[in-house]
N, C-alpha and C positions, 0 to 999 in steps of 0.2 A: 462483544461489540455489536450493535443492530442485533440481533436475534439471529448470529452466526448458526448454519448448519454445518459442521465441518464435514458431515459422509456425503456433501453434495457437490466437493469441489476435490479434484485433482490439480495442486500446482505441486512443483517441486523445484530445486535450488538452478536447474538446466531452461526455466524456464523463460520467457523476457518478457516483461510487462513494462504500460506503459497509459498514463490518463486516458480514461476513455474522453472523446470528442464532448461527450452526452454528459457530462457531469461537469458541473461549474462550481467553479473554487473564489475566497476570497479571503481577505485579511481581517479580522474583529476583534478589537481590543487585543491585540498581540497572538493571536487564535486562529488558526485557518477552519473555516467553517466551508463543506462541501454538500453539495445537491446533486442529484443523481436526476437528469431530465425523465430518464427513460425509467424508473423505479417507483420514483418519487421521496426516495428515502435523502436523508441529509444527516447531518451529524456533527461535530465540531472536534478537530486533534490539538493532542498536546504539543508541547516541543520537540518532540522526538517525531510522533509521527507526521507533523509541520514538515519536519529534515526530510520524513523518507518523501512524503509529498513534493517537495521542489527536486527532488533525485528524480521522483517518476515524469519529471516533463518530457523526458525523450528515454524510446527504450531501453529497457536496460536489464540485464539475466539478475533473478533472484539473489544467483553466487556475488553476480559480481557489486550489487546491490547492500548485502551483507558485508562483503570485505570491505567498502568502502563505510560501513557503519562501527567496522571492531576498530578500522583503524581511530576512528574519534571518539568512542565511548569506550567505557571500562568495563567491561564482559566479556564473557565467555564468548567464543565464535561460535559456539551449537544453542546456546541459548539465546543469541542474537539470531540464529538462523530459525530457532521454532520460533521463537516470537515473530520473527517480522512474517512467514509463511504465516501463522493464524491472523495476524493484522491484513494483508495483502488477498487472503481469502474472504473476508468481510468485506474489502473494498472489491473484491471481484463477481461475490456475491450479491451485492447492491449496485450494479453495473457501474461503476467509478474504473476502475482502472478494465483493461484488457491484457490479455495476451496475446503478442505478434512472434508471426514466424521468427527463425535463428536469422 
């Protein structure tokens, strides 16, 4: 996703993130399309990452981020956990979401 670095980001499941300020979201033809003010980067998510996007309006830890996704989709809970950590590192990477203190 964007031209992800994965050896340039540290997040882990103990973590809380949450929209950055700097990135502006909206609705397009059923598609959440996000802009990163301070990057410049943008992109457009599916439905899934739409879900985890309205999740990130207020902080919220990776774990607990995750169990509220196995509960409504059919997967595995470790493969719901790397996936969303590689998608969440992309959005972290292109300053779209942060992480705030516990």
């Amino acid at each position: 996703m964007w031209g992800l670095n994965l050896t340039a980001l540290e997040l882990t499941a103990a973590d809380r993130v949450v929209r950055s300020e700097q990135c502006l979201s909206t609705e397009v033809d059923s598609e959440t399309v996000l802009m990163s003010v301070e990057s410049g980067c943008y992109g457009g998510l599916d439905d899934i990452g739409s879900d985890i996007w309205r999740r990130l309006e207020k902080p919220v830890s990776v774990a607990e981020l995750c169990d509220g996704l196995a509960s409504e989709y059919e997967a595995d809970h470790a493969t719901i956990e790397a996936d969303v950590l590689v998608f969440l590192r992309g959005l972290l990477q292109k300053h779209m979401i942060e992480i705030v203190p516990g």
